[in-house]
C-alpha positions as CSV (number, residue, x, y, z in Angstrom):
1,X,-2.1,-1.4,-0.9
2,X,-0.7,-0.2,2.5
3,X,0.4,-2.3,5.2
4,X,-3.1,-2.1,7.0
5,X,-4.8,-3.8,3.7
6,X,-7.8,-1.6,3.9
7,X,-9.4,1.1,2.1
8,X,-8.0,4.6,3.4
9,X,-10.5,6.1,5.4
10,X,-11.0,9.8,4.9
11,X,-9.8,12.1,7.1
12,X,-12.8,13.9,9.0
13,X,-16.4,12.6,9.1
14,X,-18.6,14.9,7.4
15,X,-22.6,15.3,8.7
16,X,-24.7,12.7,7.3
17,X,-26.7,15.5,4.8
18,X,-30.5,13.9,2.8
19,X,-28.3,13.1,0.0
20,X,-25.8,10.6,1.6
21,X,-29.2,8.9,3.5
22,X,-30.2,8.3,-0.2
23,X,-26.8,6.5,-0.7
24,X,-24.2,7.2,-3.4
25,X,-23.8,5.9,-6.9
26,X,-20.4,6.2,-8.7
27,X,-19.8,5.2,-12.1
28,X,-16.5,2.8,-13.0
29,X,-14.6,4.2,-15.9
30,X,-14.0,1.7,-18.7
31,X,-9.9,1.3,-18.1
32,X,-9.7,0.2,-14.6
33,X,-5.7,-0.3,-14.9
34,X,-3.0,-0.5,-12.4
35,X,-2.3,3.2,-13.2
36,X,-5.6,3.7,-12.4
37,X,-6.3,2.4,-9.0
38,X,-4.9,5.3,-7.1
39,X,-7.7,7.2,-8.4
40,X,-9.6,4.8,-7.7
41,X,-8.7,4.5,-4.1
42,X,-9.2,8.0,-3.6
43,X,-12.8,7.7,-4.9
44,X,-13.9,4.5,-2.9
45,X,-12.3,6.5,0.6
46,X,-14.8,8.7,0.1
47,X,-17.9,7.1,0.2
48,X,-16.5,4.2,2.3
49,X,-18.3,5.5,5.4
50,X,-21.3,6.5,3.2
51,X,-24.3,5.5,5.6
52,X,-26.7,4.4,2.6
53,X,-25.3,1.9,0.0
54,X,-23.0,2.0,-2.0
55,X,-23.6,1.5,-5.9
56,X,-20.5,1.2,-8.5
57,X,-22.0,1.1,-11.4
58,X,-19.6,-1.2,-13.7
59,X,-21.6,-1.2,-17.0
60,X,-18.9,0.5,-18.7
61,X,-15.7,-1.4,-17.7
62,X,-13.8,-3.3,-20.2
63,X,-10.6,-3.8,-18.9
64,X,-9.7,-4.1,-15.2
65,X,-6.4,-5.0,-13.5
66,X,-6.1,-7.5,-10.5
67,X,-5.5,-4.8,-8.3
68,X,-8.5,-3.0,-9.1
69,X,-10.4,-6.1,-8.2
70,X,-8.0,-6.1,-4.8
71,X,-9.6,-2.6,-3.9
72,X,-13.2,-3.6,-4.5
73,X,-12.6,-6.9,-2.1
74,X,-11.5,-4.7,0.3
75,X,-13.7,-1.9,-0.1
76,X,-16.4,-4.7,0.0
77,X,-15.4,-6.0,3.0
78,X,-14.7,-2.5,4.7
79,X,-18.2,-1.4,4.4
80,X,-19.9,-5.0,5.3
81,X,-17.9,-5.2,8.3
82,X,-19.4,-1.9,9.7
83,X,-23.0,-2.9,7.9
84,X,-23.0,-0.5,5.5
85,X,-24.4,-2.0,1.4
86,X,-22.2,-2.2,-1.2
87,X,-23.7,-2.8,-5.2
88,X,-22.2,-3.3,-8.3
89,X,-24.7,-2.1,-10.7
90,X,-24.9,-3.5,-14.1
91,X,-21.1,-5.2,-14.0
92,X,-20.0,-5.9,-17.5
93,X,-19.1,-8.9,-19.1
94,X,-15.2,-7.8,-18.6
95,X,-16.0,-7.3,-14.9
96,X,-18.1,-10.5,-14.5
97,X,-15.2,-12.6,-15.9
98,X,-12.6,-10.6,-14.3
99,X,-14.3,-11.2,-11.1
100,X,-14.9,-15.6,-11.7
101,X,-11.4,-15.7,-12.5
102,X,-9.9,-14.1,-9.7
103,X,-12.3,-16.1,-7.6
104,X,-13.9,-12.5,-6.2
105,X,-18.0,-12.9,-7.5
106,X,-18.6,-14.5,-4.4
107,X,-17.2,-11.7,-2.0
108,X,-18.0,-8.8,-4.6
109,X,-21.7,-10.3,-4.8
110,X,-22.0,-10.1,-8.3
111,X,-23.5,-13.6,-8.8
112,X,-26.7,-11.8,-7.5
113,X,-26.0,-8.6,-9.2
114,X,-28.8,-7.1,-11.7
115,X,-27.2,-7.0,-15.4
């Protein structure tokens, strides 16, 4: 993470267009490894100033790193800060128990996430 502990913000604000009011949907890969959270970072900066919610759908993860987890606290607490919806669609079992042990369901809201 960088020093300011937040999600990187992209650089220029685009126009919000019919598709961004409808919100944004982006599907977790199932390896959500340490080598993979600079991809992810890149991906959650972009919609991290989305105007409708957010929805990661994590049906298909089955093996996620701590710092994966890291990013989606702070991407979490990014968008809620500035009242923008965050959703974890569909979190799977690996993400779920990921998520109790790490202490994050609460902040992630996935106790109140549909399966």
């Amino acid at each position: 993470m960088q020093e300011t502990d937040s999600v990187v913000r992209p650089a220029a604000r685009r126009p919000v267009s019919a598709r961004a009011q409808r919100g944004k949907a982006l599907v977790l890969g199932a390896e959500l490894g340490i080598d993979d959270v600079a991809g992810l970072k890149r991906q959650l900066g972009q919609v991290l100033e989305e105007p409708a919610r957010v929805v990661l759908d994590a049906a298909e993860v089955r093996r996620i790193h701590t710092a994966a987890l890291q990013l989606f606290c702070l991407f979490c607490r990014d968008r809620r800060a500035e009242g923008r919806e965050v959703e974890f669609a569909r979190p799977s079992p690996a993400m779920l128990s990921a998520a109790t042990l790490l202490g994050a369901s609460t902040l992630l809201q996935l106790a109140r996430a549909p399966a």
